[in-house]
Backbone as a ProteinNet text record, in pm:
[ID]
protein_1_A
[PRIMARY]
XXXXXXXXXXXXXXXXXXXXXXXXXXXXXXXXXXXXXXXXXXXXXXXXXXXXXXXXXXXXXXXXXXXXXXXXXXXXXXXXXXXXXXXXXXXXXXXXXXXXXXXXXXXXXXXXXXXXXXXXXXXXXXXXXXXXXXXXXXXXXXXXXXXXXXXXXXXXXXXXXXXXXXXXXXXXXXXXXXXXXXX
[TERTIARY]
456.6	518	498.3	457.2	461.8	544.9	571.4	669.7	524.8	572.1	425.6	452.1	569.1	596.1	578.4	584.1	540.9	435.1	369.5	200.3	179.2	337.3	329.7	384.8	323.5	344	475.4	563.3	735.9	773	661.9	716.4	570.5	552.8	464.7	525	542.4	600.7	471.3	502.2	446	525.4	397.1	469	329	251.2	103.1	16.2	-0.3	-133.2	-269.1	-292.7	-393.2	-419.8	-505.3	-542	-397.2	-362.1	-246.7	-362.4	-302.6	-326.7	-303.5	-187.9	-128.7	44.7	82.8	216.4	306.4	403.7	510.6	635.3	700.8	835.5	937.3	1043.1	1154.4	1190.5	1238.3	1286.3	1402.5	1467.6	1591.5	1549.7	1412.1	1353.7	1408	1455.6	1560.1	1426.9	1328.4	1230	1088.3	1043	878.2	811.7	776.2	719.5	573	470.2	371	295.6	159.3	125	-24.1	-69	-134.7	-258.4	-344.5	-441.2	-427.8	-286.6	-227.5	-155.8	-186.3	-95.5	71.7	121.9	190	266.5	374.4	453.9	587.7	542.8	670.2	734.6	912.3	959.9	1020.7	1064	1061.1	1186.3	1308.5	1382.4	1356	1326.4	1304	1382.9	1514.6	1630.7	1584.3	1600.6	1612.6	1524.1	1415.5	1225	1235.3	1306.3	1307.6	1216.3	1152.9	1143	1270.1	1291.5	1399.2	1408.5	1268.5	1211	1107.9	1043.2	902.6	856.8	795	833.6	614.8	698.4	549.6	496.6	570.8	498.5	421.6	415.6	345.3	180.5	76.6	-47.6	-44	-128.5	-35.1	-166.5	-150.6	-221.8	-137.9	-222.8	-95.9	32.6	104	289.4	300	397.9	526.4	631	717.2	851.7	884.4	965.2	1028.4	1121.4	1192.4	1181.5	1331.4	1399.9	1558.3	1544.6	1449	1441.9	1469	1497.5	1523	1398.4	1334.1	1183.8	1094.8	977.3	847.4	771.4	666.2	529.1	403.9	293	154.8	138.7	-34.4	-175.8	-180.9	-322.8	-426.6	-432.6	-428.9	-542.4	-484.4	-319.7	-211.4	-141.6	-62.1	48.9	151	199.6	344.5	472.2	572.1	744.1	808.8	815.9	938.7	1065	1165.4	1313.4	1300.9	1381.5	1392.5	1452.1	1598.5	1697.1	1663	1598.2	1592.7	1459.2	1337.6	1234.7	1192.6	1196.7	1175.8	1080.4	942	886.6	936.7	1010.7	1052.1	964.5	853.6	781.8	659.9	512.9	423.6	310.7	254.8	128.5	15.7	-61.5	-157.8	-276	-417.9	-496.5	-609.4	-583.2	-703.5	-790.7	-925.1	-1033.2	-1059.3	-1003	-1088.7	-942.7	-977.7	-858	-812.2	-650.7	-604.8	-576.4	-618	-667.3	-535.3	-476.6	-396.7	-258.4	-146.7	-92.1	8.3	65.2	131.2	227.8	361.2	443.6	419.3	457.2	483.1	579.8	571.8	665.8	813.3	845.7	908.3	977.5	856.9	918.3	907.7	892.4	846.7	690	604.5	445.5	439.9	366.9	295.8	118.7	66.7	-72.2	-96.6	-210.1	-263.8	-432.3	-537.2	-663.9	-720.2	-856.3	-915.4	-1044	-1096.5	-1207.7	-1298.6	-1221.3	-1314.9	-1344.6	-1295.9	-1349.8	-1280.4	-1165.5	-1048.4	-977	-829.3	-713	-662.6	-519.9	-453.8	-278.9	-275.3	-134.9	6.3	84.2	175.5	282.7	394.2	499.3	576.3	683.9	736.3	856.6	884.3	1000.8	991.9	864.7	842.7	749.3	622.7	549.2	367.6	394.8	294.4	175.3	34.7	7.3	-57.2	-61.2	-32.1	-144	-229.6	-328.3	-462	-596.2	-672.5	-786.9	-861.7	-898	-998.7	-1109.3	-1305.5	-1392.6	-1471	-1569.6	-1640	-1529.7	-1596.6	-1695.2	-1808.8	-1931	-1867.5	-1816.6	-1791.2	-1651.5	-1589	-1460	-1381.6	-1253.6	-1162.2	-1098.9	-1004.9	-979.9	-830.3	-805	-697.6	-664.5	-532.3	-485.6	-385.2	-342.2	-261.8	-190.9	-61.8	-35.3	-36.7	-51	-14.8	148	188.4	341.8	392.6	320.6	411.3	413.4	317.7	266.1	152.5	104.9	28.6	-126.6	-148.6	-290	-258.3	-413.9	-415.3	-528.8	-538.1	-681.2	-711	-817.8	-831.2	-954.1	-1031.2	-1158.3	-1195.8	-1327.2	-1348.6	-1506.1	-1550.2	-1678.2	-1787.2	-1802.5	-1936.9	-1943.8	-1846.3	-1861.7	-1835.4	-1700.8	-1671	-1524.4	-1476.7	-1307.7	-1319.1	-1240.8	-1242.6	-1086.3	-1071.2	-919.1	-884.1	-786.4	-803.1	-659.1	-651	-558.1	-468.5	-356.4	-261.1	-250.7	-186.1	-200.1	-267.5	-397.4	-546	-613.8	-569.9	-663	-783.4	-825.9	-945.2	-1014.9	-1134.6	-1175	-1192.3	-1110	-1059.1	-1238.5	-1221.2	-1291.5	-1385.3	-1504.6	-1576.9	-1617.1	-1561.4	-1616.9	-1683.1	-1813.7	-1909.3	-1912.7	-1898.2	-1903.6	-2071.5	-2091.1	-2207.4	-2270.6	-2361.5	-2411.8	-2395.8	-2314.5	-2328.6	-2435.6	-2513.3	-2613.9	-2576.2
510	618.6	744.9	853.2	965.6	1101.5	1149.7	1288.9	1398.9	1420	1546	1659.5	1707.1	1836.4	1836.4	1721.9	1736.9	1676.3	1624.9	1572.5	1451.1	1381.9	1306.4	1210.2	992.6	896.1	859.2	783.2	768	619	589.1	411.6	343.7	241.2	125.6	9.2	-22.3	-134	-211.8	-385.8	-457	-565.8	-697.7	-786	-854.6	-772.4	-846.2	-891.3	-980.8	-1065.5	-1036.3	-959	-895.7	-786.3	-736	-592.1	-568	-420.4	-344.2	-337.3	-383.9	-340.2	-210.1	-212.2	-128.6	-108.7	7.6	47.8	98.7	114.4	198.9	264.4	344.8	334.7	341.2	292.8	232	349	345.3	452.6	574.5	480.2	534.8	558.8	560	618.3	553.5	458	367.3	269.8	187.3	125.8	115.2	42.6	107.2	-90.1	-82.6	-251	-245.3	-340	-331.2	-452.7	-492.8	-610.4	-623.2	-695	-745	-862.3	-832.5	-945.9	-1089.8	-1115	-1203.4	-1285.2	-1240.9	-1316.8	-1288.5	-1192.4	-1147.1	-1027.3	-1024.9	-891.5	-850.6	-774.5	-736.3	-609.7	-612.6	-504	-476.9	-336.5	-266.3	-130	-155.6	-65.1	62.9	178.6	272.6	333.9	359.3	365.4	277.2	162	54.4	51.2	51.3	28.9	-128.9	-216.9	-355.3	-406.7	-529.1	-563.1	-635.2	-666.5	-696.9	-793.7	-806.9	-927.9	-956.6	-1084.2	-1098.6	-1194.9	-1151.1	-1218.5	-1342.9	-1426.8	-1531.8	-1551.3	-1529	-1551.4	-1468.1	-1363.8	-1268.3	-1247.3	-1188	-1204.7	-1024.7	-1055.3	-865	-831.4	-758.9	-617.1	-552.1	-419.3	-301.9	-311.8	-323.3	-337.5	-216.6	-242.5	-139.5	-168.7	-83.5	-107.6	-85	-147.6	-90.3	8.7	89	211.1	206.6	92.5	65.8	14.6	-1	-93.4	-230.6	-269.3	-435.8	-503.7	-468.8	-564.3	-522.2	-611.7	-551.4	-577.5	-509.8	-545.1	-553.4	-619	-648.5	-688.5	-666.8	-693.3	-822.5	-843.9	-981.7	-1024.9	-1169.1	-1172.3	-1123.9	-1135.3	-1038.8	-973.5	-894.2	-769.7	-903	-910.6	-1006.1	-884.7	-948.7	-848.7	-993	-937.9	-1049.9	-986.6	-1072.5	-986	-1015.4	-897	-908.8	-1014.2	-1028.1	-1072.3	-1273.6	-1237.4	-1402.9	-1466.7	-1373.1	-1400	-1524.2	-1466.1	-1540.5	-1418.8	-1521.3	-1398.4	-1355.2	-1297.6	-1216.3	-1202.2	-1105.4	-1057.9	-1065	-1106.2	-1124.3	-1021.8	-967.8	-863.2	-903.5	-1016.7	-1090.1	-1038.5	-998.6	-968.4	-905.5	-876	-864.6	-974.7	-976.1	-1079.1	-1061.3	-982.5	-953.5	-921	-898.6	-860.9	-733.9	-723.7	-573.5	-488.2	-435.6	-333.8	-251.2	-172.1	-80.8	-74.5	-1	-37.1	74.6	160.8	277.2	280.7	311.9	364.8	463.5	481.7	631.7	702.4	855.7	908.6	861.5	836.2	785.2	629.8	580.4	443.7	378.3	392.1	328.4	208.7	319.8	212.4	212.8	80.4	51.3	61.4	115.3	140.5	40.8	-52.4	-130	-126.3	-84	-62.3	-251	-271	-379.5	-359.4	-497.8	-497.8	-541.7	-567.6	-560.7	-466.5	-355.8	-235.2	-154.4	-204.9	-181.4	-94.5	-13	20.8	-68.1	-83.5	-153.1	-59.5	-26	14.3	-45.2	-88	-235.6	-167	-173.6	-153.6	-216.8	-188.1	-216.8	-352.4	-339.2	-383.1	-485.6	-480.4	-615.3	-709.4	-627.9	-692.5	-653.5	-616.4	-629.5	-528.5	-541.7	-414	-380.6	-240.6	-138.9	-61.4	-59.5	6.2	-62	-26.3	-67.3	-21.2	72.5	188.7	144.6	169.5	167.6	256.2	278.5	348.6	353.6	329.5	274.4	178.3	213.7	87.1	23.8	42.6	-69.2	-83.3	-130.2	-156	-12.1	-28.4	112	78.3	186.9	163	211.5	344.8	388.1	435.6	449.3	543.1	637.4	741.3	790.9	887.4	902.5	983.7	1099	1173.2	1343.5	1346.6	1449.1	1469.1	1467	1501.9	1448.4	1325.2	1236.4	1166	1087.5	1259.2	1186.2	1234	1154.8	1172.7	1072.5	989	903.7	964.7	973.3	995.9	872.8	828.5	697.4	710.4	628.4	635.2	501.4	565.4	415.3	413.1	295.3	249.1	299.5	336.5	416.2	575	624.3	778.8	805.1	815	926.5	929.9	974.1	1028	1043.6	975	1002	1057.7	1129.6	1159.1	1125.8	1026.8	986.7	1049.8	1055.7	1060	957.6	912.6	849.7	785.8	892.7	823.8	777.4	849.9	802.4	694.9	720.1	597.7	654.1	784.2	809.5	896.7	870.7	947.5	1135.1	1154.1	1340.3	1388.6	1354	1389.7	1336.3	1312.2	1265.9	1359.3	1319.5	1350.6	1304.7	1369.4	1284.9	1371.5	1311	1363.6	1404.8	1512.3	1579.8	1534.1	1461.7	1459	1592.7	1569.3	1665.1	1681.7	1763.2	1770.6	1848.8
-1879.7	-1806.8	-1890.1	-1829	-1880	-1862.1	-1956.7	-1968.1	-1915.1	-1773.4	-1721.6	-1833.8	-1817.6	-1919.7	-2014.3	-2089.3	-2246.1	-2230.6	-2150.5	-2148.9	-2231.8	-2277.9	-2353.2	-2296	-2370.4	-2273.3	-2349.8	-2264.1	-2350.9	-2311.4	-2213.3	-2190.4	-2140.7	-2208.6	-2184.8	-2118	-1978.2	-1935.5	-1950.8	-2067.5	-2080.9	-1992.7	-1997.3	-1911.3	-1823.1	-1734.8	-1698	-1821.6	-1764.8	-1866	-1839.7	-1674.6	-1695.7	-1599.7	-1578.5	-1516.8	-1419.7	-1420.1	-1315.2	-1207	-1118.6	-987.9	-859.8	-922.1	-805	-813.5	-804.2	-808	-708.6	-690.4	-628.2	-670.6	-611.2	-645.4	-572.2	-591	-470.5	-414.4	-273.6	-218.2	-357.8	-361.3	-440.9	-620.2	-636.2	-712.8	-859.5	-824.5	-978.1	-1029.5	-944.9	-967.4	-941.6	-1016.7	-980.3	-942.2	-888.9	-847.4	-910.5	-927.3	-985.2	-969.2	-922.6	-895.4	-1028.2	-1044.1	-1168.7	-1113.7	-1178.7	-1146.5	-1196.2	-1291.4	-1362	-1237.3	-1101.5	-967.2	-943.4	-1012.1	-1042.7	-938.4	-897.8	-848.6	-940.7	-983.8	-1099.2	-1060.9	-1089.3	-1042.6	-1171.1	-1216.5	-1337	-1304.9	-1387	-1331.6	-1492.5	-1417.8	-1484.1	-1614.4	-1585	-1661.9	-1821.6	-1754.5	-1905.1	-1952.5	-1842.3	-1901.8	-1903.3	-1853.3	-1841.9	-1729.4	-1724.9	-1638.1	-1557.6	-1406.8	-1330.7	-1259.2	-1233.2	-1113.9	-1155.6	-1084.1	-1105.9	-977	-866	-732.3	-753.6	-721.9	-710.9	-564.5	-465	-306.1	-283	-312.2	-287.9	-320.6	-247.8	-303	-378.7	-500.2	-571.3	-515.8	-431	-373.7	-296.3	-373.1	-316.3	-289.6	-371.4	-331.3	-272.2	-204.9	-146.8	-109	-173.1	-122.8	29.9	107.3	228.5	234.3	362.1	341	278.7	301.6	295.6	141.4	77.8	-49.8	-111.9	-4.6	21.4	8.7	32.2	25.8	-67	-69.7	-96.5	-25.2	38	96.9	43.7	46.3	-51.8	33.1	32.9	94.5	47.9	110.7	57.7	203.7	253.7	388.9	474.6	490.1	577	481.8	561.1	485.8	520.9	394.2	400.1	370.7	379.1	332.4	267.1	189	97.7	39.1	77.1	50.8	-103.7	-139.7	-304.6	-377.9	-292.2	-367.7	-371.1	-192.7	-191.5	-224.5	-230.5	-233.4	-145.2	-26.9	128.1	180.6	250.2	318.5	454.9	450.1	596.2	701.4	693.2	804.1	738.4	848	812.3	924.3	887.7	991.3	995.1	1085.2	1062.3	1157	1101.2	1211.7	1121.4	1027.1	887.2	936	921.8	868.7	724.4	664.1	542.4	441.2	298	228.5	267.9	254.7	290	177.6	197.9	33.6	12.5	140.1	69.7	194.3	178	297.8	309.5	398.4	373.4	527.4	501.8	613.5	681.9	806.7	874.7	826.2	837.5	790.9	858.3	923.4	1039.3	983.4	925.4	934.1	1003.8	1131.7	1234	1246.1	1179.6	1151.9	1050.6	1051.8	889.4	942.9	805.1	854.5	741.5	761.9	676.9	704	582.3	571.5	530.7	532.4	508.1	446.3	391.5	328	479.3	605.6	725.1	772.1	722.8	737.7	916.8	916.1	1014.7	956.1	1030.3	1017.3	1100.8	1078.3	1209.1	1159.1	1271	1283.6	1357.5	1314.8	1349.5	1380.3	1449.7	1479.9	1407.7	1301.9	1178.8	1208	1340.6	1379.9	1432.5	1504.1	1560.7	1494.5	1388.5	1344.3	1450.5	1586.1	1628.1	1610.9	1635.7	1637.9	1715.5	1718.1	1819.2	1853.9	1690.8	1692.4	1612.8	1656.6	1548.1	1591.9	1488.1	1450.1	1365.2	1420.8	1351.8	1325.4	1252.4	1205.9	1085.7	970.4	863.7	862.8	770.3	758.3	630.9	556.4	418.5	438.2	304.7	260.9	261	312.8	327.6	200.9	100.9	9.5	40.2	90	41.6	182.7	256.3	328.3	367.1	422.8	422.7	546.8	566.9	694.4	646.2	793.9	758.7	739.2	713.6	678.7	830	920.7	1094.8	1098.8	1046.8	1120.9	1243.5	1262.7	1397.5	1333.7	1155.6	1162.5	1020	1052.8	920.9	870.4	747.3	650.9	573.9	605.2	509.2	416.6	303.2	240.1	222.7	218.7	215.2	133.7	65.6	-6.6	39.8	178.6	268.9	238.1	116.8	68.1	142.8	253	384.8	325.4	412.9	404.3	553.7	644.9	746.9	860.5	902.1	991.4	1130	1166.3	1241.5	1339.7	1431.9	1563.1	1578.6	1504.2	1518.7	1678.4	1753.6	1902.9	1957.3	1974.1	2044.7	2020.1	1844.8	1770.2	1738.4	1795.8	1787.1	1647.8	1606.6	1483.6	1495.2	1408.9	1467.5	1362.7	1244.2	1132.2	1063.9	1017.9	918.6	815.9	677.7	561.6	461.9	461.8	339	212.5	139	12	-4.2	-115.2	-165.7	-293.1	-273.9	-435.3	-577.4	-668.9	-797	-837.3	-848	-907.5	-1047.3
[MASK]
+++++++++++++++++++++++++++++++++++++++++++++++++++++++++++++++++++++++++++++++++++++++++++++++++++++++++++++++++++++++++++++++++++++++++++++++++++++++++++++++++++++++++++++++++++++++

């Protein structure tokens, strides 16, 4: 963890045995979750610098917390939710062919957007699990995605060098961006 203002680092949470994967932090900003290539979902309360949890059902890609902080959510062949306390998987979002790389709420809360190594979006209705939407154009693996601050636009990237913007409602591709070779 780092002090931005003093540009200096003030906490090393140890504890994976091997590569960090991927992070978050809890709504209520007390914890940070963290998944590891060690098979690992580890939750880490900031304050103490302790670790708190260490959840095993889970496949560690991309954690996220839910929006109430009761859960966590992670990728891999579906988006699973596992309650914290009981470590029971709650809710499962199944419709990936491929690994799910990254996974992000609506501002709202309402959708979960989940990207794939099939080179999909799919947008699920949070409540029921179903989904609602699913959204193509990428030629490779999508990596990362994200809403606009309304809501009614996803930007995702992906391995094919684009950045692409998409139309929440429509589903439809608003934008394509290709990156420029540096010369």
């Amino acid at each position: 963890m780092w002090d931005i203002s003093l540009e200096k680092e003030i906490q090393i949470f140890e504890g994976h045995s091997n590569i960090v994967t991927g992070l978050h932090h809890s709504p209520d900003g007390n914890n940070i979750v963290s998944s590891g290539l060690d098979d690992t979902v580890r939750i880490w309360n900031i304050e103490s610098r302790k670790e708190i949890e260490a959840i095993d059902v889970l496949v560690p890609v991309c954690p996220l917390y839910s929006p109430d902080g009761q859960n966590i959510l992670s990728g891999g062949s579906s988006v699973r939710m596992c309650n914290i306390t009981t470590q029971a998987i709650t809710k499962k979002f199944v419709g990936h062919s491929e690994t799910v790389s990254f996974i992000r709420f609506s501002p709202d809360n309402q959708q979960l957007a989940s990207c794939s190594y099939d080179k999909t979006i799919r947008i699920w209705d949070f409540e029921s699990g179903k989904e609602i939407k699913r959204l193509s154009g990428h030629s490779d693996i999508i990596f990362e995605l994200h809403y606009s601050s309304d809501g009614s636009a996803l930007v995702s990237c992906s391995r094919d060098k684009t950045i692409r913007i998409w139309d929440v409602k429509s589903g439809k591709k608003c934008k394509k961006l290709k990156g420029i070779p540096i010369t």
